[in-house]
N, C-alpha and C positions, 0 to 999 in steps of 0.2 A: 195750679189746679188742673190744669189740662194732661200736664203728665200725669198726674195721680188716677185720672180718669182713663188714660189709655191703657196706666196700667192693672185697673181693674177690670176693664175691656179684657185686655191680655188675659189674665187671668181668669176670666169667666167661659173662653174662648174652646171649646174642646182641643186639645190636643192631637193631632191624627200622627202616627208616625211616619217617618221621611223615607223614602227610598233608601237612603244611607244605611239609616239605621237597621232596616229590614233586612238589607243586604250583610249589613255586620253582624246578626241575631243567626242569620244561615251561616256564616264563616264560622261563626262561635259553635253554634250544631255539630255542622258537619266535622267540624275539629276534635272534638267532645265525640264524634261518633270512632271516627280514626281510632281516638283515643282504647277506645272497646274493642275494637280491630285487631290494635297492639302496632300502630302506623303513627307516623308523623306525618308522612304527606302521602296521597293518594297516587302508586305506585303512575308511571304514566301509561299508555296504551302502546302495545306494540306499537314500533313502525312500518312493519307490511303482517299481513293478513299469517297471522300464524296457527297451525293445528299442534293441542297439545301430545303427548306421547301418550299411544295410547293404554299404557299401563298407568299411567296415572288418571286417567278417562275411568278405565275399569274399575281401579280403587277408590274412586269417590262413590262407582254405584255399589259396589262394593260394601260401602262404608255406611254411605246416606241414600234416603229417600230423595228423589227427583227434585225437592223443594230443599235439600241440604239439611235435615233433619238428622239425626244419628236413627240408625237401626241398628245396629251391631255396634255395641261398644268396644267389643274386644277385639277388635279387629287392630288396631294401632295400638302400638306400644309407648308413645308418646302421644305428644298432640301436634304433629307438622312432619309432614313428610315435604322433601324436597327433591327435583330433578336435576342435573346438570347436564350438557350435552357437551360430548366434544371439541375441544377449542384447537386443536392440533391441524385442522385444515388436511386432513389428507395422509396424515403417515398410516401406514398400513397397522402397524404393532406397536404403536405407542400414542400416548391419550393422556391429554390434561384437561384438570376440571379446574377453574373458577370459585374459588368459595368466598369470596368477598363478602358475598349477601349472609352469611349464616351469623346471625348473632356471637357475641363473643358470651352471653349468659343463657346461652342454646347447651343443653345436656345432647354430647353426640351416643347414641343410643346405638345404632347399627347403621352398615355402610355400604352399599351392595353396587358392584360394576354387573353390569349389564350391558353382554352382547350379542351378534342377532348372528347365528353360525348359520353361514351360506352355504347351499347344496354344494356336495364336491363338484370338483371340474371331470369330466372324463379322462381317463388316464389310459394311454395302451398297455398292451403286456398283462399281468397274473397280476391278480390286490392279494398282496400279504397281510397287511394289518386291517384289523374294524376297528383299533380305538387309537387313539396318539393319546398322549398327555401335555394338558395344559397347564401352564404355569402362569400365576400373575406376581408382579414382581414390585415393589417402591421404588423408583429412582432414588439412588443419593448422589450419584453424580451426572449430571446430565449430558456432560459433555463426552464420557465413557463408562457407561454404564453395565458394558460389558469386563471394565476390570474389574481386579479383585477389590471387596469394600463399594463394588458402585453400583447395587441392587441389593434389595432384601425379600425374600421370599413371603407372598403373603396368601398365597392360596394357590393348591394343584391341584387335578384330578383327572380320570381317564373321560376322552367324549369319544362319542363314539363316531365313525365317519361319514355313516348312511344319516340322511335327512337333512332340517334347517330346522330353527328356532334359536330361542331364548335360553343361553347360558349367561347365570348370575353365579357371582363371587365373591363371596365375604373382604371387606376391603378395609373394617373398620378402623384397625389399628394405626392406620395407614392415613387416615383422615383425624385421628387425633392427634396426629404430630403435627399434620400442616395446619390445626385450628391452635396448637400450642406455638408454633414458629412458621408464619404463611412464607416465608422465604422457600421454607426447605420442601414445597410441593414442586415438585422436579418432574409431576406427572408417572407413571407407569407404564411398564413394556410386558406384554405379553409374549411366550416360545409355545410353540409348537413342535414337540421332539414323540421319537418312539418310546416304545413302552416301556425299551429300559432308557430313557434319557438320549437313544442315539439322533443326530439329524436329522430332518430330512427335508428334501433339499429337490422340486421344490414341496414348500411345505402342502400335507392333501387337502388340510381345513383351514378356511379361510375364514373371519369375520366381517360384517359391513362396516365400510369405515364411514367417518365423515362426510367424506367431501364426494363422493361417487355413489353414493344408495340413496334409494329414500327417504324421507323423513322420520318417516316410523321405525327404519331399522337403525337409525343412529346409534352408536354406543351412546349411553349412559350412566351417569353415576347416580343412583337412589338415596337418599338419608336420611335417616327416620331419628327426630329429635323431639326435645320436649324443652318448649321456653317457663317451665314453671308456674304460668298462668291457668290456674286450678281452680273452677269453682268447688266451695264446700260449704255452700250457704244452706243448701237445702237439697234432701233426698231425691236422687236420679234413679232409683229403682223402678220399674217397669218402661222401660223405653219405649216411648210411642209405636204401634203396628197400625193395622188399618183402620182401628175402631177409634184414635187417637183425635179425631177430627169431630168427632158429634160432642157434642155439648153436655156436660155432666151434670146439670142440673137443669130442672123443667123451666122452660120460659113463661112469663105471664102475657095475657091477652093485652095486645097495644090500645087497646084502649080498656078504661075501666069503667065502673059502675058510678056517676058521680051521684052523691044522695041531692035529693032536694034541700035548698036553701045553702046551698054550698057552691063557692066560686070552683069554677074548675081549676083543675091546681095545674100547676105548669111542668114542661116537660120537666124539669129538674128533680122535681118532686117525684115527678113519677117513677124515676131513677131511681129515686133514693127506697121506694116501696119496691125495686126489685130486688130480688134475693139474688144474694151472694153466689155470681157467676161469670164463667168466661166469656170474652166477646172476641171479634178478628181485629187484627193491627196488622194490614198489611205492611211491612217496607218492601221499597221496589227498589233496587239499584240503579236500574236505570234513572227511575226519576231523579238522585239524586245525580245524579251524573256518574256515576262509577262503571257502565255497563262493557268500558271499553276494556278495563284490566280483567274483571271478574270473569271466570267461563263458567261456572257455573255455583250455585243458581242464579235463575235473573232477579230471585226474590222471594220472601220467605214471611209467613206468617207467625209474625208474633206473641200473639192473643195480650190482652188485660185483662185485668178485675176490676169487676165494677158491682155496686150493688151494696145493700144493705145486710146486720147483721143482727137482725134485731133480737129483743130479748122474746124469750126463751130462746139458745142456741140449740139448733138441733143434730142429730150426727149426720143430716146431708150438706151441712154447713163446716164439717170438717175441723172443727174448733180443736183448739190445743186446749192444755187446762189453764194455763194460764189467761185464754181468752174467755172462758167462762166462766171464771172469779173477777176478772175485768165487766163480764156486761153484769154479771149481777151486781157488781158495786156502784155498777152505773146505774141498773136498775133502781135500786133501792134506794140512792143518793146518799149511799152511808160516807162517803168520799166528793170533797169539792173538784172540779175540772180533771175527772176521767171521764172520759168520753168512751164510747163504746168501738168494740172490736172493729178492726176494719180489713175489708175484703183485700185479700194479697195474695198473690201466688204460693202454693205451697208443694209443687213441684215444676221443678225445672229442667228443661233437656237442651242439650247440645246442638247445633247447626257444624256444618262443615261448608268450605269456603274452596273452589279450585279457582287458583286464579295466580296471572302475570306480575314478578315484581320487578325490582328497580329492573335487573337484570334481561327482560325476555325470561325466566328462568321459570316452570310451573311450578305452585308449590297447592299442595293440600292441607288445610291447618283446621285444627276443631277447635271450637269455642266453647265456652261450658256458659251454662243461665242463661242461655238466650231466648227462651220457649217456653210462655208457661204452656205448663199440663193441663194441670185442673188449680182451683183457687178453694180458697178457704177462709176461716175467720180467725184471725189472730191478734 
């Protein structure tokens, strides 16, 4: 008798949930969020304070709004652009990249070396040349790569000697051999010759290497791919601008008119009397703990739909047809358990992501449906 009594107790007992479980409900979340990311585990954080390159700084504003929003779609040819930086420590004319990190179901799209041409040095005597010719070259054999068979040619062209900046190099082909065989990345060696190919010696143009310039002037390798993660659920046509942010349908008065002899109805209710419109969903990365890999954004508003669709649908309610042969069958009750139209996104825009993976390695990767636009009745 007394167990049966405790266990009615038990059972009448409200339930609260446990630290554990709360704790497991976030791990499940947060994993499920990865999941949308296109991650298994949340990249770790640098281990010292690192600035990204600033061409890929430029490319996200470039790309996205401040909040990592898409303003320009056509900007990227895929959806992930990746950096690499020099792993060679220091050789002056030859540069290996890393590509471990790049998906083996990553489309390589285009492959650009990126180098930072240093003012000349002073030289005595008459300048006979303005331009040399630069050649980039594939290793095939690393350990002589000046014999015959131990380079292949993958981009030339004349620079010119006056100035500094930013010379890129088509390098593609070059990066699909070592995503089809990671053995045979042997790295690349760049020449510096005259204009018909003759020496010179020493050479007039120089590039930043590794291990002696700045940060920012590091060689580079660029990548622009596309992991096939495509939304096509619904029209991305007018890409958010500035007008993106106000609210597309008039808000009702927070409070309402209650008639006499009528219980005031509860917030839920009141809900349900507003009409079919967007509201904010902030996520914050940091909050979640991600703030250390991401560089930008710190966070990004989501929006939902919320709100009712009542009958008659009207065209500020954005109804498809098939949600308005849905409320009037609901209307009219000519049909058992349909329920009337319900307020959903029915446009969506992209966010872009600059951020640290496994690697230290910066990458910029766009997402599709992550924003509603405006909402609707469907």
């Amino acid at each position: 008798m007394l167990g049966t009594v405790l266990l009615l107790l038990a059972l009448a007992k409200p339930v609260c949930p446990s630290p554990d479980s709360a704790a497991s409900r976030r791990a499940e979340a947060l994993k499920r969020l990865l999941e949308v990311f296109g991650m298994e585990d949340p990249p770790p954080a640098p281990a010292h304070v690192k600035q990204p390159p600033q061409y890929m700084v430029d490319l996200f504003n470039t790309v996205a709004n401040a909040d990592g929003v898409t303003k320009n779609p056509d900007i990227l040819e895929g959806n992930t652009v990746r950096s690499f930086l020099d792993k060679t420590h220091g050789e002056k004319m030859r540069f290996l990249f890393i590509l471990s990190s790049v998906a083996k179901n990553e489309k390589i799209l285009t492959a650009e070396l990126h180098l930072f041409r240093l003012w000349p040095r002073a030289t005595n005597g008459p300048k006979r040349h303005h331009f040399c010719q630069v050649s980039v070259y594939q290793v095939l054999e690393k350990s002589e790569p000046e014999a015959p068979g131990g380079k292949k040619l993958l981009a030339a062209r004349l620079v010119p000697l006056q100035g500094s900046g930013w010379e890129v190099f088509a390098i593609t082909q070059a990066v699909r051999d070592w995503m089809e065989d990671e053995s045979s990345n042997q790295g690349l060696l760049v020449t510096v010759q005259g204009l018909g190919g003759s020496p010179l010696d020493p050479p007039p143009l120089q590039f930043a290497s590794g291990g002696d310039h700045h940060e920012s002037k590091k060689p580079m390798l660029v990548l622009f791919t596309d992991d096939g993660r495509r939304g096509a659920s619904l029209p991305m046509a007018g890409f958010p601008g500035g007008s993106y942010l106000q609210p597309q349908a008039p808000v009702l008065p927070a409070k309402l008119a209650v008639p006499r002899l009528t219980r005031p109805r509860s917030p839920r209710s009141l809900d349900r009397l507003q009409p079919c419109q967007r509201h904010p969903l902030s996520v914050d990365f940091e909050e979640i703990g991600w703030s250390g890999w991401i560089i930008s954004p710190r966070g990004y508003n989501a929006y939902h739909c919320k709100g009712s669709c009542p009958f008659p649908l009207g065209e500020n309610m954005r109804p498809t047809n098939h949600a308005t042969v849905q409320s009037i069958i609901n209307a009219l009750k000519l049909s058992e358990g349909v329920s009337s139209p319900c307020c959903v996104p029915d446009k969506l825009y992209s966010i872009n992501l600059l951020y640290f993976d496994d690697d230290e390695n910066v990458v910029l990767k766009q997402y599709d449906d992550m924003v509603a636009g405006s909402c609707g009745c469907h």
